[in-house]
N, C-alpha and C positions, 0 to 999 in steps of 0.2 A: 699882674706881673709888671714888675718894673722895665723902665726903655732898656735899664744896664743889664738888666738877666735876658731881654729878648734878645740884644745884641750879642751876646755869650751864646745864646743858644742857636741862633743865625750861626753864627763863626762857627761853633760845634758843626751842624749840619754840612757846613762847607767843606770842611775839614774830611769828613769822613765821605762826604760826595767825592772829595779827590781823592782817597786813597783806595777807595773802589772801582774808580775810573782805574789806574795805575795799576790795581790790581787786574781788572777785566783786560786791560790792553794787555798786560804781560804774560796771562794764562792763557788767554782764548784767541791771540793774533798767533800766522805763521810764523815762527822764530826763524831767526838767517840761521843757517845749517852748515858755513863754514865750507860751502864747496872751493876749494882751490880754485882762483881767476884763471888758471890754465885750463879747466875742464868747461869753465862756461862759453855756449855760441853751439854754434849747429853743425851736427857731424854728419856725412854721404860715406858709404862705403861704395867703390868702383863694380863689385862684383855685382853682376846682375841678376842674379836668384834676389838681391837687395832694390834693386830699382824701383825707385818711387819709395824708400825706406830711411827716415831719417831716427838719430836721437837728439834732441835737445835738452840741455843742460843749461839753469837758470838759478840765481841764487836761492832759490826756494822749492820750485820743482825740478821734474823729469819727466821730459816729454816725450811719449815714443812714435812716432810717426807709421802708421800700419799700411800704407798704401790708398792709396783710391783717394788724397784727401781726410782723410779718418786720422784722429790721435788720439793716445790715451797720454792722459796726463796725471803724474804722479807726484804729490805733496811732501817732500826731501823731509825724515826725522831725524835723520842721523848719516853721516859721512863719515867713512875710517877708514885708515892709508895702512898697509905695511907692504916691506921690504921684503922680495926673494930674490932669490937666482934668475928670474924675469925680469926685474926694475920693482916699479911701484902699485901694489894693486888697489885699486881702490873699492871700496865698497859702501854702497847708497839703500839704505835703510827707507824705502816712500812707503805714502800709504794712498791708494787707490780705492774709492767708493767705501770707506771703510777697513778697509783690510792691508793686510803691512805684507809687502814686497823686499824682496831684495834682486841685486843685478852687484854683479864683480867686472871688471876687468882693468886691463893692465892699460897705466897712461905713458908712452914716449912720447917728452917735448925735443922737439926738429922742427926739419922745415921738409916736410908739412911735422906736425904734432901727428898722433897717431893715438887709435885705442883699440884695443884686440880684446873683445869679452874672454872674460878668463875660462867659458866653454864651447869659447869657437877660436881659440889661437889665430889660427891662421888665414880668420878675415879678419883683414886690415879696414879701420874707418877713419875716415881727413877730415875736419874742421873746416867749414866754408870758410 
């Protein structure tokens, strides 16, 4: 084999090492999921049946804080917003040890910001 076909066939080799690289990265990493910069950071609800109870919201997960220390953290697939007679609901598509979850509720920006699961209205939760 000549030096000019083994330098072809290096360059070849490169070539498709990088487009496998590019592909492995863009199929097999966590994709950003588009969570709106208002819903990320760490949210407390005041009511105390919640104490010791967080959710956190991160550009990739969803973290839900279960008490004692303990969290389950959930891997965001999908994030989608609509409009009622509420405001804005959102809805977070994760996936947990395998398995696909979903959580709804309704995001008011204020001061404090607020979120009301869409099946518990009327506990309110604050953004530290």
């Amino acid at each position: 084999m000549s030096a000019q076909s083994n330098n072809k066939l290096k360059a070849l080799w490169i070539v498709l090492g990088g487009l496998l690289l590019v592909f492995g990265i863009r199929h097999y990493s966590p994709r950003h999921s588009d969570v709106p910069d208002g819903l990320i950071g760490e949210w407390h609800c005041a009511d105390p049946a919640y104490e010791g109870r967080s959710l956190e919201i991160e550009p990739i997960t969803i973290n839900f804080g279960t008490g004692a220390g303990s969290v389950v953290t959930g891997f965001i697939k999908n994030v989608s917003s609509s409009k009622d007679g509420n405001g804005t609901l959102y809805t977070f598509v994760y996936t947990v040890d395998d398995a696909d979850s979903t959580v709804s509720f309704y995001y008011q920006p204020g001061k404090p910001d607020t979120i009301r699961f869409k099946n518990q209205r009327n506990i309110v939760w604050t953004r530290d």
